[in-house]
N, C-alpha and C positions, 0 to 999 in steps of 0.2 A: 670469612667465607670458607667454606669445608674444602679441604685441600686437594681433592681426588674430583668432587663437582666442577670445581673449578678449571683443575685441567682437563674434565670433560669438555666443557668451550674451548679452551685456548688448544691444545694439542690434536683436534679432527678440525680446527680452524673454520670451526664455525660455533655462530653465537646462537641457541634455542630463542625463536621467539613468540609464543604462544601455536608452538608444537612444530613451525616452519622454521627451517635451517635459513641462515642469513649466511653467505660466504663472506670470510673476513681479506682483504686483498696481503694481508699478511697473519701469522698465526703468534699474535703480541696479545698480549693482556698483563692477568697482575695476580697473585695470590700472597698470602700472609706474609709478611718477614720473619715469621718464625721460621720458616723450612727455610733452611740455611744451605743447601745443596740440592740440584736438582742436574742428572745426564739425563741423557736419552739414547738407549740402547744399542740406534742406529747411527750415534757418532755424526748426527746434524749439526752440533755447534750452538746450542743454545746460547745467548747473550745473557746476561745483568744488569740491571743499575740499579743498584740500593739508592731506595728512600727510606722517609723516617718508618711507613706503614707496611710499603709493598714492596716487593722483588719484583720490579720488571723483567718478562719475559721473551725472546722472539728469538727465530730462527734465523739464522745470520746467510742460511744458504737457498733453502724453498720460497719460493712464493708462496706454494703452498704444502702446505703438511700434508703426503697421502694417507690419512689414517689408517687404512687397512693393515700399515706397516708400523705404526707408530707403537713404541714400547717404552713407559716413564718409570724409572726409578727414583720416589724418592728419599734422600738420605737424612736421617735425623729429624725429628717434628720435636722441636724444643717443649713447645708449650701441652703435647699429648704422648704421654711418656707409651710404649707400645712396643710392637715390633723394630728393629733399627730401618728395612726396607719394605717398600709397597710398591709393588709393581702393579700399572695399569696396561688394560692391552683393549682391544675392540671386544666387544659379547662375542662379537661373530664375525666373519668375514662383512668385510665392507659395511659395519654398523656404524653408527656416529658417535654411538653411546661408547665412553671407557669406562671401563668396571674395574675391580681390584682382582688380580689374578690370585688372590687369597680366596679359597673356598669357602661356600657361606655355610656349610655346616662342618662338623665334625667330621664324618666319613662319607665318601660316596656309593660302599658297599655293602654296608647297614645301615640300621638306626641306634645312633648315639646322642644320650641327649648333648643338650651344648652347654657347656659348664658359664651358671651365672652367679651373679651374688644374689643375694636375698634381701628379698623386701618386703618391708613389717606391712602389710593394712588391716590396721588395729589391732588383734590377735591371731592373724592371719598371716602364716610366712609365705611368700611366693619368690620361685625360682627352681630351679635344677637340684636342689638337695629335697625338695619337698613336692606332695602328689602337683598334678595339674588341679590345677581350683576351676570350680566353673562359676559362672556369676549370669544374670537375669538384671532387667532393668523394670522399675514399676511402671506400670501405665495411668494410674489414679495420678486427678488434680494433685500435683505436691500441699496445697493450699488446703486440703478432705483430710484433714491428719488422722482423722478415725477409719478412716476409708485406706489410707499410703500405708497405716502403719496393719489393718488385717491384711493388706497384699502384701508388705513384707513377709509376715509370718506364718501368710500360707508358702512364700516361696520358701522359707528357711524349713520349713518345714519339708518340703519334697527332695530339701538338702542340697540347696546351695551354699556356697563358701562368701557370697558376697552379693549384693545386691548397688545397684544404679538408681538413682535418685534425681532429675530433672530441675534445674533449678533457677529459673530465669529473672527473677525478682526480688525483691525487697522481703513482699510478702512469704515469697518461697522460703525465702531463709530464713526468716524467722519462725515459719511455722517449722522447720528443720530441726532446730532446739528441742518442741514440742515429740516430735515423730520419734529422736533419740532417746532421749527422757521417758516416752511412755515404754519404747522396746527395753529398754534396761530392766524397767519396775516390771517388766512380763517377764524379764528373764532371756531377751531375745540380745544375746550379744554380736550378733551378725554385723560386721564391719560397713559402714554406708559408706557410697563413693557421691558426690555430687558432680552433677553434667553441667558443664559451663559453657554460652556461650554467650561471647561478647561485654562482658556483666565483669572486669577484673575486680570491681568494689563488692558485686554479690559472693566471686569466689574467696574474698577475706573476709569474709562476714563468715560463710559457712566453713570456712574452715576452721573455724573455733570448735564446734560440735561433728564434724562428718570426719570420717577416719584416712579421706583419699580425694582429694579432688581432682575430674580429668578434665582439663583444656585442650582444644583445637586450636592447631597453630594456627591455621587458616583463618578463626576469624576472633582468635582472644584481644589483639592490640590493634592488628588490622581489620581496615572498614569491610566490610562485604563487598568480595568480588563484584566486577562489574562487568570483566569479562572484554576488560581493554587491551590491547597493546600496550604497552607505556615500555617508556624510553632512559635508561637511567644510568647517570656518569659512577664512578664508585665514590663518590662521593656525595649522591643522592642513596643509594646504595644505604653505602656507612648511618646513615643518620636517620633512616628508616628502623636499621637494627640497633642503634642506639635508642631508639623512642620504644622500641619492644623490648628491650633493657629497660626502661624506666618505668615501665608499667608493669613488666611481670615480676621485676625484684622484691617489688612487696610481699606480691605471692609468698616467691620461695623464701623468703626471709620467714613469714609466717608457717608456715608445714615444718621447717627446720623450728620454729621454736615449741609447737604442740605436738610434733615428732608424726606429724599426716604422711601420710606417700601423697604419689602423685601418680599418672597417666597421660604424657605428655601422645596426645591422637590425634594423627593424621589422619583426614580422608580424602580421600580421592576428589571427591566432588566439590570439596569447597576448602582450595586453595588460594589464595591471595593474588591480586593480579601482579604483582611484583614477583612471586616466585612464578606463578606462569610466564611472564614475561618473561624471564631469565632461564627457565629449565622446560619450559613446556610443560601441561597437564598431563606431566608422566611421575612413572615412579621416583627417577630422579627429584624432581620436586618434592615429592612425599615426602622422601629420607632431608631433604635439603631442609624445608621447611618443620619437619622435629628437631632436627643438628641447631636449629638458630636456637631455639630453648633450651636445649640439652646441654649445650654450651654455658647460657648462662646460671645453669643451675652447679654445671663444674667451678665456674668459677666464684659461685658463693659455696665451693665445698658441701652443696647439697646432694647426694646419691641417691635416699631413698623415693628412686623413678624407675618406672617401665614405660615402653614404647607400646604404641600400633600401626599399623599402617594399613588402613581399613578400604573397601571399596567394594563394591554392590557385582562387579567385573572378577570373576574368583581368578583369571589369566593377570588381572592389573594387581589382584590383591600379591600374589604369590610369589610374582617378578619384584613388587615393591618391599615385602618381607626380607627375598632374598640379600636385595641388595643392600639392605638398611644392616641385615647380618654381615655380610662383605666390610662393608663401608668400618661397625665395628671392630672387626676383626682387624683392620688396616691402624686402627686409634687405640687397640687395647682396651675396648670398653666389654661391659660386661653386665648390660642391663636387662632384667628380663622381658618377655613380651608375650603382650596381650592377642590374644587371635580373635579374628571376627572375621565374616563376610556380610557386611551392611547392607540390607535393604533384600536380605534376599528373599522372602516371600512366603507366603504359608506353603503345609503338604508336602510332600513332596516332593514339590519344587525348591522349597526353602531347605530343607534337611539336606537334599541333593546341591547344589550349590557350595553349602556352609561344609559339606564334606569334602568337597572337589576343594576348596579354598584351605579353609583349617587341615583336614586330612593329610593330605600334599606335604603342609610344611611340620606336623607330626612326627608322620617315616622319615622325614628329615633330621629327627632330631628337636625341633624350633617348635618353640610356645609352651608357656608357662600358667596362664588363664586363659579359657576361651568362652566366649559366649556365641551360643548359637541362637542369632535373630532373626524371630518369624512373625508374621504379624497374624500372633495368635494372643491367650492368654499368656503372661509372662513365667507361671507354672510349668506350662506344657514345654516351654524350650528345656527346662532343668534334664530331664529324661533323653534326646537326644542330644544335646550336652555332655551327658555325662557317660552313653555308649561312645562318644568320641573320644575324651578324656582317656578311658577307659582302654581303648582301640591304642593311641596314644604311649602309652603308661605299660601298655605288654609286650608292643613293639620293642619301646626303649631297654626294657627288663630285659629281656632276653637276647637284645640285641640283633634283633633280624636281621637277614643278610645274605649275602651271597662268600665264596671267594674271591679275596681284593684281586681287583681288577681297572686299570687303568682308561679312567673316560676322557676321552679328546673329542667327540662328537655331538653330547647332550649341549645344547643351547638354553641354561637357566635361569638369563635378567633377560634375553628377550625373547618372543614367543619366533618360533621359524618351524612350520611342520615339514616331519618328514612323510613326503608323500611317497605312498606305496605305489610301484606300478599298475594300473587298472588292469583288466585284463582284456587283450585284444582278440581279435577273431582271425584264428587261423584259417589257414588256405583247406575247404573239404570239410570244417565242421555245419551240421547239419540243422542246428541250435546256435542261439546269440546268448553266449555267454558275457556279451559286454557289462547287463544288469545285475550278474548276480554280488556285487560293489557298488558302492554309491560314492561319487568324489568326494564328498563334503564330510563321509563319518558313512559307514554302513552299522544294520542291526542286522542280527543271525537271532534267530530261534529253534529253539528244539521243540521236534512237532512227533508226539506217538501215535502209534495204531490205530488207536483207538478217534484220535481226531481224525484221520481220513475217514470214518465209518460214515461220516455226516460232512462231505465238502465242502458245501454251500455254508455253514460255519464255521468250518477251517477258513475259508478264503475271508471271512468275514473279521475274524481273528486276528488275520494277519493283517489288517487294515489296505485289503484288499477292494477294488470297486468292481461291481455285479453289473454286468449286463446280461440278460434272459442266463443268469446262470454261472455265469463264464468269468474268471478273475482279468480283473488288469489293474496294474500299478499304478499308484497314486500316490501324492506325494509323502505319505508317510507309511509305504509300504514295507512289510518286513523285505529285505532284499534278498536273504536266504535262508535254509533251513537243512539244521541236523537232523534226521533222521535215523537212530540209531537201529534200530532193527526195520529189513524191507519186509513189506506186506508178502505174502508167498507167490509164487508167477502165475497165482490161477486168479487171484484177486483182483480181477480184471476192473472192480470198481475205485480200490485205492491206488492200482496205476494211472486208471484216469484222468484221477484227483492230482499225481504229482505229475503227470503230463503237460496235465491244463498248466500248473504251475511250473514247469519248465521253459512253457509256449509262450510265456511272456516274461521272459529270462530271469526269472526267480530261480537263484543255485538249488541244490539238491545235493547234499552230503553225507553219506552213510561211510560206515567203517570200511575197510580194505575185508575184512573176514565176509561182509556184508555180501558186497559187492560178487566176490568169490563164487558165491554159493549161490545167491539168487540177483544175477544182476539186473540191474534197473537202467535202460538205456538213458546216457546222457549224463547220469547221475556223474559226481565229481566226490574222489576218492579221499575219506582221511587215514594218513598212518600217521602213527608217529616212525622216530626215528631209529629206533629198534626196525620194526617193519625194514623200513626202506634198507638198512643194514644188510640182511637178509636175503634180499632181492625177490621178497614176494612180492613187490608191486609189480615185477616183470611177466606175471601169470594173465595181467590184464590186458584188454586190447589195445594195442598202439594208438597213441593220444587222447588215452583215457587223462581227465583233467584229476590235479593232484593238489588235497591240502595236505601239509602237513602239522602235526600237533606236536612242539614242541614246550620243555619245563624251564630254560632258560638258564638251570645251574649244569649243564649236562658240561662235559669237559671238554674243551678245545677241538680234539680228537672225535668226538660224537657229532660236532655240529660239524666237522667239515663233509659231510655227506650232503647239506646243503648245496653246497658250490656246485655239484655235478644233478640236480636237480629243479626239473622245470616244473615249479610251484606254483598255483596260481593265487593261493595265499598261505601266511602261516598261522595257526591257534596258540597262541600265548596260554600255556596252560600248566599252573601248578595247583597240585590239590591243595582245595581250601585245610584244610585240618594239619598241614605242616607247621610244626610247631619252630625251627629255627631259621626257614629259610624264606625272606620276606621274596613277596610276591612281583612289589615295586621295584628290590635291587633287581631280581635276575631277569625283570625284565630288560631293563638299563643296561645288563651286559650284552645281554641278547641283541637289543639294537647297534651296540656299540658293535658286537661280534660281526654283523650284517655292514655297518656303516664302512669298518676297516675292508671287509672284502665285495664293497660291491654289489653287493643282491641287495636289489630294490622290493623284496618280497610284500606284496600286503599286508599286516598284522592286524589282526584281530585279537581283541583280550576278550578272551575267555574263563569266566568265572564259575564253577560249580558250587553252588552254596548246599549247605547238609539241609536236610529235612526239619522242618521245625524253627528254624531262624525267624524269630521277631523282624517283621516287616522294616523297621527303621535302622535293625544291623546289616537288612541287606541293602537298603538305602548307601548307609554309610561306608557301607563296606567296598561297595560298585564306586562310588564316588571317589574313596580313597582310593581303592587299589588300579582301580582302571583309570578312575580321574586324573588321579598324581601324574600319570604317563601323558595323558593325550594335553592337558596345560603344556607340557614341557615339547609336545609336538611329536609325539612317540606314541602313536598306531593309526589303525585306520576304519575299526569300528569296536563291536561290542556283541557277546555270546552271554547273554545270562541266564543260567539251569537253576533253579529251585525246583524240587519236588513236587511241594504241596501249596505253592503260590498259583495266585489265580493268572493265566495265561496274559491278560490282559495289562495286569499289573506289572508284568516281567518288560510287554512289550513299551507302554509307556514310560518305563524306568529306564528303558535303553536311552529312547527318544528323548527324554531329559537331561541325561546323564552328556550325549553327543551338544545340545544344547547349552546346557551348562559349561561344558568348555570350547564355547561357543565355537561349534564346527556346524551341524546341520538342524538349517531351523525349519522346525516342523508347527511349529504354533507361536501365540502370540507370547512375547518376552514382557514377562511384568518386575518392575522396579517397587517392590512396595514396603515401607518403612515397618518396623517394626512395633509404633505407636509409642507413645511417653506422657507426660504428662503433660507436653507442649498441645498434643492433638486435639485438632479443632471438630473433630466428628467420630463416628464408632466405624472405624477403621476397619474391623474385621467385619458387618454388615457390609457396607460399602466398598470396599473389594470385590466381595464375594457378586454382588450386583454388578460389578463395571466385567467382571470374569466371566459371568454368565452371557452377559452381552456382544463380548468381543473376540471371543478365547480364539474361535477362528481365524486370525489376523495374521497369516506366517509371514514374519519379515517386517511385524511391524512391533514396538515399545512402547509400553506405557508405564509411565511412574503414576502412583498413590503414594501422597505424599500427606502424613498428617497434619502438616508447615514446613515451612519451608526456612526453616534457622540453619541449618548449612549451607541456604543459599541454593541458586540450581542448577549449580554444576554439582549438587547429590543426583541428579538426572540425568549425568553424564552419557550414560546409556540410551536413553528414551528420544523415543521419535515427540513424544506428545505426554503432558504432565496435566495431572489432578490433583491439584494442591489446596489447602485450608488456608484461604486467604485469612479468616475471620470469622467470630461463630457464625453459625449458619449459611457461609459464603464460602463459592469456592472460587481461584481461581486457574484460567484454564493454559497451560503453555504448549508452544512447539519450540521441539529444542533448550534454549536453556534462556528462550523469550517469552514474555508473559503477553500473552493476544487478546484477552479475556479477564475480567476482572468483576467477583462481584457477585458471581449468579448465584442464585437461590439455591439452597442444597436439592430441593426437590426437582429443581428441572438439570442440574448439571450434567449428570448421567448422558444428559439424550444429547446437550450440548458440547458434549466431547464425541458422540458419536457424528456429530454435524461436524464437527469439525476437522476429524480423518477422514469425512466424505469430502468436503472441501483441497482436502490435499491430494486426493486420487489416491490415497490407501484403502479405500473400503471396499468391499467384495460384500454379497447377500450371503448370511451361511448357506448350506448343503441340503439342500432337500433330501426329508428323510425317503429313506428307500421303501 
């Protein structure tokens, strides 16, 4: 059992049991005899008694352990040669989780990548000495060899480094032979990986001919989740992981003899009831449940393996990454790893996600392959794949950054937002500036001249609701807007226009020079911090509302102008086109600067993208740069400026992007697989039909699921599942229960729509105006 999980349970003295803390009336348990020394910080008195297996453990003075305090050192790990100490401590105050106070990246005020060893698949090196590879999975029957191997070579062709391969059977694998053999005679040397699950006799068949094979721990030895409780002595324990010992030895016995790699893959959703039972369907478990394989591939001197730690949730993927980083970091291990965010969905919804998820742990330094899954053609992922990569790979180069600076405040294995102060309503203001923030995630937008000309589609724009004329909020209303140049004071009809939109507390932000010269009553002022320096904001009239726009690398000295400053938010804002000064780190200082002194300021990331940016770099871009922050619980909305992007597109990307990490839900949340060769129907038609039908649904989930081979904890997410029971069969779940079973693909559609009315989730959409 992994030595730092382990004192997870025993040291917060409580046992995880399928995600519910169980209080233990003392904090005793057991971990390896290897660790031959163990204090604890706070001088408790830890006891011993050697047996042949385990070190008994208990506290000789607590009833109970209060974790908030608890601090574990342990000395010497015989069996995993490493650092000599690994200190555990809580993620955060009063969490249950112990993490390794070893940082899970390189630096926390650039990006460094993380130094790993290299691993061959096939002619393909991956790790930290070589680019990021991207990699695509086929969606053609494996069994169509004519069919699996022209969707190969159209993906190698658009320039992927590796391609996924689906392989469930007998038949699969043999036609597997066939698909290598004809790509060789075409001259297609593209490394193939094969997708295993449950089949340990299919993955030694195909590892004769495929260059990689990846298993799921969740479900290679063990049976499919059932999604029980179960109850287990460590000696039930013990001989569970010994029967996964015996069945995946062959494995790596076989990949060590043909010189295969491996991709030993976690996902989220279909973990084993034994490690949910013991770590809860958390990322804990993820990292727990690779460490069991990882292990026995150490100890048959196998290495050439990388990790994932995948999950459809970009907050569960990123926390799970971290810690699996941590975890090696504390073992001396140095494997590389695969990035993914699983099931995330076509469009822009999918890109968006897969950059919030991937991105994140990029500027971190982390991730060696990534694949970006969309449930489109497996082509079309290659291209944004490979502006992340890309994103990735410039960061690392140049090492973006900030000056090192000391973080005590970011919380990064569990998610804890920091929330901004909203803004109250002073004594005498004449307008309800409560609205111009929204709790859950606001969106700002920048609104020109030229859109007041025509109100009635500005309001319209801002996904504003008309009555005879007249805006009011709605639930995916812009909540404010930059205005950088005001209309002139005779323009009596563009003042109207931002009246009306002030009168139902939508902000209003024009520059300080703006303001000055033609002011606009009510409006709320941005400077930056020069400005305020200066003491030109003092020209304006007493409680006039103040943003300020701040770059986040400014010097110690520059930001304390804050503290004597009534803010009612800040703009995170460094120019896009800075070439050594990452976006991500100064934002990180910027909060930490705020967090040590006290200001609770609201933060907005503000992004300016240059003119001309392909649609899916500002995708990815928004996602990385703003994304990475608000995962880790660092801001409180979203400002996106393009040029020559369509108004609409900018506002929707917000509203995804807030979604995406998952803060404010504005529409229906889809679970939808990325398709394989498992898929029991056409996947991207059927989507697109159950989307058109329901997109209206905020606050409600739905999985598309081509099958259900992970099991439906891949639905972790979802309120309600569409899953491919069978050809032409679907069936229908709530939650991670199957209700339904069986229906005809042509009536399913309506019968999942029956069956969110049946739960009190449905609503009639919106009558068109």
């Amino acid at each position: 059992m992994n030595m730092s999980s382990t004192l997870d349970k025993l040291m917060n003295g409580r046992w995880r049991r399928n995600g519910r803390d169980s209080e233990l009336k003392m904090a005793t348990g057991a971990v390896p005899a290897s660790f031959t020394g163990l204090k604890n910080r706070d001088h408790h008195g830890l006891g011993f008694a050697k047996c042949p297996e385990f070190v008994k453990v208990s506290n000789l003075q607590n009833k109970r352990v209060k974790f908030h305090r608890t601090k574990v050192t342990v000395i010497r790990n015989s069996q995993n040669p490493g650092p000599e100490t690994a200190e555990l401590e809580p993620a955060s105050a009063g969490s249950p989780l112990l993490v390794p106070r070893q940082k899970y990246c390189e630096s926390v005020h650039k990006t460094v990548r993380r130094k790993t060893r290299t691993v061959m698949v096939g002619n393909v090196a991956l790790g930290s000495e070589h680019p990021i590879r991207v990699q695509t999975m086929t969606t053609t029957d494996t069994k169509d060899v004519a069919a699996t191997v022209e969707q190969v070579m159209r993906i190698a062709d658009q320039g992927a480094d590796i391609v996924r391969i689906t392989v469930q059977g007998k038949k699969e694998a043999d036609a597997c032979f066939e698909i290598k053999n004809s790509l060789v005679q075409k001259n297609y040397n593209i490394p193939l990986v094969a997708d295993i699950h449950f089949a340990p006799p299919i993955a030694l068949r195909v590892s004769e001919c495929f260059d990689k094979i990846r298993v799921n721990p969740g479900n290679f030895a063990d049976r499919r989740a059932q999604f029980e409780t179960l109850e287990y002595t460590e000696d039930d324990y013990q001989k569970e992981l010994e029967h996964i010992e015996q069945v995946f030895t062959p494995l790596v016995e076989k990949c060590k003899k043909y010189g295969r790699a491996m991709r030993i893959g976690t996902n989220h959703g279909s973990l084993s009831d034994r490690i949910m039972s013991y770590y809860g369907d958390s990322p804990r478990g993820m990292v727990e449940s690779a460490f069991e394989y990882a292990r026995i591939c150490r100890k048959l001197d196998f290495h050439n393996f990388v990790f994932s730690m995948k999950a459809s949730n970009p907050v569960i993927m990123v926390q799970a990454y971290r810690l699996l980083v941590a975890e090696m970091n504390v073992l001396g291990w140095d494997y590389p790893l695969h990035l993914g965010v699983t099931e995330a969905g076509e469009g822009e919804d999918g890109r968006m996600k897969s950059a919030i998820g991937i991105g994140t742990l990029l500027m971190d330094g982390l991730g060696d392959t990534i694949r970006v899954s969309l449930t489109e053609a497996p082509e079309e992922e290659i291209d944004p794949c490979r502006r992340l990569a890309n994103l990735g790979m410039r960061a690392a180069e140049l090492q973006q950054g900030v000056e090192p600076f000391e973080e005590k405040n970011r919380r990064y294995f569990d998610f804890q937002r920091r929330t901004g102060q909203l803004p109250v309503q002073k004594e005498g203001e004449e307008v309800d500036y409560r609205g111009v923030l929204h709790r859950d995630g606001s969106v700002l937008m920048s609104v020109s001249l030229d859109q007041l000309k025509e109100p009635e589609l500005l309001y319209k724009s801002l996904a504003a609701k008309l009555v005879i004329g007249m805006p009011f909020k709605d639930l995916a209303t812009v909540d404010s807007i930059l205005l950088r140049e005001l209309p002139p004071a005779d323009d009596k009809d563009a003042r109207l226009a931002l009246k009306r939109l002030i009168d139902v507390s939508m902000g209003v932000i024009t520059p300080l020079s703006e303001q000055l010269t033609k002011p606009l009553p009510y409006a709320m002022v941005l400077a930056t911090l020069k400005e305020l320096s200066s003491g030109a904001h003092n020209l304006l009239p007493e409680g006039t509302r103040l943003v300020v726009s701040v770059r986040g690398d400014e010097s110690r000295e520059e930001l304390e102008i804050l503290k004597g400053v009534d803010a009612t938010m800040i703009l995170h804002n460094l120019p896009y086109a800075e070439k050594k000064t990452s976006r991500v780190h100064a934002a990180r200082r910027l909060f930490e600067y705020l967090s040590e002194n006290s200001l609770d300021f609201p933060v907005i990331h503000h992004i300016e993208f240059p003119s001309k940016i392909h649609r899916d770099d500002l995708v990815i871009g928004a996602g990385t740069n703003a994304g990475g922050l608000l995962v880790d619980g660092l801001g409180d909305g979203i400002l996106l400026e393009a040029p020559d992007q369509d108004f609409e597109f900018l506002r929707n990307t917000s509203f995804n992007l807030l979604q995406g990490c998952r803060m404010r839900n504005t529409k229906t949340e889809y679970v939808s697989c990325p398709s394989c060769g498992r898929t029991l129907f056409d996947l991207q038609e059927i989507s697109a039909q159950i989307r058109e039908k329901t997109s209206h649904l905020p606050g409600v989930s739905i999985a598309i699921m081509g099958c259900i081979v992970n099991g439906p904890g891949e639905m972790a997410d979802a309120d309600f599942g569409y899953v491919g029971g069978a050809p032409g069969k679907i069936d229908l779940y709530v939650g991670k229960t199957v209700v339904k079973r069986g229906i005809a693909m042509e009536h399913a559609t309506d019968a999942l729509i029956q069956l969110i009315k049946d739960h009190d989730r449905w609503v009639d959409p919106p009558a068109e105006e």
